[in-house]
C-alpha positions in Angstrom: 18.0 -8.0 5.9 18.2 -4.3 6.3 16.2 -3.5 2.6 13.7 -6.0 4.3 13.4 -4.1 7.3 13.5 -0.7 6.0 11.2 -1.4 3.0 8.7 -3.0 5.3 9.0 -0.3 8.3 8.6 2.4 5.3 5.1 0.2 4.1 3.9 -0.1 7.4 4.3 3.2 8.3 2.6 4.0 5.2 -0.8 1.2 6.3 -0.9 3.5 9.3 -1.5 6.9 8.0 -3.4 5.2 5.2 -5.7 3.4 8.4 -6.1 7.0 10.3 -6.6 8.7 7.2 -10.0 6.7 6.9 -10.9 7.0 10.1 -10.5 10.7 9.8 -12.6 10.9 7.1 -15.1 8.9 8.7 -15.2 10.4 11.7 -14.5 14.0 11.2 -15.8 14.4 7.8 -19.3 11.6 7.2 -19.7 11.6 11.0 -20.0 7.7 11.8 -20.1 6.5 14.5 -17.6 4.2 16.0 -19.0 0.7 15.4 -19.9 1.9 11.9 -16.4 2.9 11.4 -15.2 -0.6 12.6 -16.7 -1.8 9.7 -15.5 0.5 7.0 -11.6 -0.4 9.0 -12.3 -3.8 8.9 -12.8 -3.7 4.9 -10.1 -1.3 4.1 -7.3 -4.0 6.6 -8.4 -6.8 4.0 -8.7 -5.1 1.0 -5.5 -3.3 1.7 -3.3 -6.0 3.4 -3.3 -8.2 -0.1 -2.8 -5.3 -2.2 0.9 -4.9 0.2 1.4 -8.1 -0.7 1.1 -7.1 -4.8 3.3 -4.5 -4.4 6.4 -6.2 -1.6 6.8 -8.8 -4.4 9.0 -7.2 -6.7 11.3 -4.2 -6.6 9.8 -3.5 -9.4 6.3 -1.2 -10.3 3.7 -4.0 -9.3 2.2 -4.1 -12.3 4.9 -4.8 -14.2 6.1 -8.7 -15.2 6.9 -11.2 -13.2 2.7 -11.1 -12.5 1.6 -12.9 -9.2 1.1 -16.4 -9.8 -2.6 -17.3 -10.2 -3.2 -19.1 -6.6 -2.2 -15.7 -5.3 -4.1 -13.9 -7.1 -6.8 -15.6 -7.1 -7.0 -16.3 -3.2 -6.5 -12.7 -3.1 -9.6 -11.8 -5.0 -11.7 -14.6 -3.4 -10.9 -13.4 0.0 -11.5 -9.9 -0.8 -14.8 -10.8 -2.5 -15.9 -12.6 0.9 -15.0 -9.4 3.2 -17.3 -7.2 1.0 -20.3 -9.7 0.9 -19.3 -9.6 4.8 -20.0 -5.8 5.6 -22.6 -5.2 2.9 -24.6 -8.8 4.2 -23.1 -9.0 7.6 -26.5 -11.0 9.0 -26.3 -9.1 12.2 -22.9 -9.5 13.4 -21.9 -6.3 12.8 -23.5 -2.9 11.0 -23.8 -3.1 7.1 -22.0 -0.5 5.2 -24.2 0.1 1.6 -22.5 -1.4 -2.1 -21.4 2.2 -2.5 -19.7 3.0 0.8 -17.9 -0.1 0.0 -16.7 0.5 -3.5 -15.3 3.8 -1.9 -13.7 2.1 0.3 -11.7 0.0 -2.8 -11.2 3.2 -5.0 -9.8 4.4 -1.4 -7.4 1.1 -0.8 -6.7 0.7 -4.8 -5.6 4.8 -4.5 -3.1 4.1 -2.0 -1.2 1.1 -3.6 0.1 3.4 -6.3 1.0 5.7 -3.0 3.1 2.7 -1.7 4.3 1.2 -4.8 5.9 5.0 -5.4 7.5 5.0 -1.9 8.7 1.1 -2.2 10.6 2.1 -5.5 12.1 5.2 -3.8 13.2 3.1 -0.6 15.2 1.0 -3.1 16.6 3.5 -5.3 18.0 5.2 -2.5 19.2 2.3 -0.9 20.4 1.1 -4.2 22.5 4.3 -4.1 20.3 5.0 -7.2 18.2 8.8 -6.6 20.1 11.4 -9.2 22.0 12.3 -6.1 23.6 9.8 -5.2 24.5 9.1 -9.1 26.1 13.0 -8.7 28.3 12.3 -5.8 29.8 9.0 -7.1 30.6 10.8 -10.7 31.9 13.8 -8.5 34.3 11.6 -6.7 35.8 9.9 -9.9 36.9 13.0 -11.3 40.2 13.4 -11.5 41.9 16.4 -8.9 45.0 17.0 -10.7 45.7 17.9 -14.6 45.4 15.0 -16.6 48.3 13.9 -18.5 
């Protein structure tokens, strides 16, 4: 339970910075206004949520084998699909972002799951006492103190 917990305190810390980081950008850089930037949140929580999913499946890179299984993947996609047609077309419930702002907002999600996969296989590595330094200390403890006979 303690891999679970760190890997997943590590990734969520991760969906933070990755959260303030767009709202940064908005905000300080495009200068949009709150409710504007609700929107652009709002698309980058579902876009980015499944991706986490992609990559907490295996230890492994997440684009490596065993692939998702096809009512994941396909849910996934469908309810992605549904939150862009939702703030490009939002029918007045909330301000439309344009087909462009949106796709920057997937190159921006699909940019950090490479970010998170990275840190996930790092998390594991060192708690697999795996990272070149840990792999030093173990061989430095086996050698042997005395002459050897």
């Amino acid at each position: 339970m303690h891999r679970v917990l760190t890997v997943s305190t590590v990734l969520g810390l991760i969906g933070v910075l990755q959260t303030f980081g767009m709202l940064l950008i908005g905000k300080d850089y495009f200068h949009m206004d709150i409710a504007y930037l609700q929107t652009l949140i709002f698309l980058k929580l579902a876009i980015a949520g499944h991706l986490t999913l992609f990559i907490t499946r295996t230890r492994k890179p997440f684009f490596r084998k065993p692939y998702p299984s096809a009512i994941l993947l396909w849910s996934a996609i469908l309810t992605k699909a549904a939150a862009t047609l939702f703030v490009v077309y939002p029918m007045g419930q909330v301000p439309s972002i344009t087909w462009g702002e949106a796709g920057a907002v997937w190159i921006y999600c699909i940019l950090w799951i490479f970010i998170e996969d990275w840190a996930k296989i790092r998390v594991y590595k060192h708690l697999e006492l795996k990272t070149p330094r840990h792999q030093d200390f173990i061989a430095l403890t086996q050698k042997k103190l005395g002459p050897s006979t």
